[in-house]
C-alpha positions in Angstrom: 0.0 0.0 0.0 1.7 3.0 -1.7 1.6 6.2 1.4 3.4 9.4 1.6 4.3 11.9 3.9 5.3 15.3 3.6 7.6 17.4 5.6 7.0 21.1 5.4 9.8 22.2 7.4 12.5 20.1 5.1 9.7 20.6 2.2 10.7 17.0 1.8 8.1 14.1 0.3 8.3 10.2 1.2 6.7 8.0 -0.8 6.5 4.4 1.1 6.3 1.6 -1.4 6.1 -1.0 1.2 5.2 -0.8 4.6 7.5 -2.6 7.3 10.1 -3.5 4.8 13.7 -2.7 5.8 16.0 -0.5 3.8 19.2 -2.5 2.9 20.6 0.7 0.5 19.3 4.4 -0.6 20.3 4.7 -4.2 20.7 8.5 -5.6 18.8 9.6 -8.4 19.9 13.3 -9.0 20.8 15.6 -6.3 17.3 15.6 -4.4 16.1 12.3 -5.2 16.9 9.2 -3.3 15.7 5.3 -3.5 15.2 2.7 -0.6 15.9 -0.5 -1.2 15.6 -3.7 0.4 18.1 -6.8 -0.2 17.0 -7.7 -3.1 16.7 -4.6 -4.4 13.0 -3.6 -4.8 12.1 0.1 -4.4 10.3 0.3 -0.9 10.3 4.1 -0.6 11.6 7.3 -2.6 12.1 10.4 -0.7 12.2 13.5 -2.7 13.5 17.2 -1.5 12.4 20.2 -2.8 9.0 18.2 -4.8 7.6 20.9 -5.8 10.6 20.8 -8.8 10.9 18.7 -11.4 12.0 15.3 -10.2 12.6 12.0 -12.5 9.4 10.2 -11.3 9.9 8.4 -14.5 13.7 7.1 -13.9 12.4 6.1 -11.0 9.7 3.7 -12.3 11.8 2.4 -15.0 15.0 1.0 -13.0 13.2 -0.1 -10.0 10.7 -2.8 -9.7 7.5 -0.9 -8.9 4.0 -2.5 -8.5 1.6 -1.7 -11.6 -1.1 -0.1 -9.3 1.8 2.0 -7.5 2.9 3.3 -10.9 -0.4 4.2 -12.2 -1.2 5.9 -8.7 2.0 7.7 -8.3 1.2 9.0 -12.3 -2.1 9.9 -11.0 -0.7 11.7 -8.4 2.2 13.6 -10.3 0.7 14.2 -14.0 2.4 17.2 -14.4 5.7 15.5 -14.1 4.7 13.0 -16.7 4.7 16.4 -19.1 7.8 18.0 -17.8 5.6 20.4 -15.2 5.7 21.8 -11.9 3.7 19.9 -9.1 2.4 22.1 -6.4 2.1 21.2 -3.0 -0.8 21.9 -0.2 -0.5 24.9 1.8 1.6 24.6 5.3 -2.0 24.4 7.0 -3.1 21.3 5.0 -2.8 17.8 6.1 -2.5 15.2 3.1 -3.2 11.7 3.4 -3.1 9.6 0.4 -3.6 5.8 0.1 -3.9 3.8 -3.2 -7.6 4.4 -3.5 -7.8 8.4 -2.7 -5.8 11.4 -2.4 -7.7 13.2 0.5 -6.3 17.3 1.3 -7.7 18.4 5.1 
């Protein structure tokens, strides 16, 4: 179950990939883009500083092994990246909550 968190203070976004799985290595991506992995080197979380940037959402799908209804969430949840945008992020007074069915802002 795909979850994320967001820190306003580092303006830093986790996505979890797996829940309860252990991270073995964090692979780089760019500068501001990192990769859990576990042992056998399946994505189990990507944590992305500064998200409101571009990031490479779509290196990140195509090297590491990434659960079809993950992908098509994480696209769902990011489109503008999927066209070179900007994504924009909820104001410091919002509480986000996302699961693989729903993106809920409070």
């Amino acid at each position: 179950m795909l979850s994320t968190t967001y820190d306003n203070d580092a303006d830093a976004l986790y996505v979890t990939l797996r829940i309860g799985a252990d991270a073995a290595s964090t692979h780089e991506i760019d500068e501001w883009t990192f990769v859990d992995v576990d042992l056998t080197g399946a994505a189990i979380g990507v944590e992305v500083i500064h998200p409101a940037r571009d990031w490479p959402l779509h290196e990140v799908l195509n090297r590491y092994d990434v659960s079809a209804d993950d992908q098509a969430l994480l696209e769902a949840m990011f489109p503008r990246l999927n066209a070179g945008g900007r994504i924009s992020f909820p104001r410091p007074d919002q509480q986000v909550q996302t699961t693989t069915r729903d993106l809920v802002v409070r």
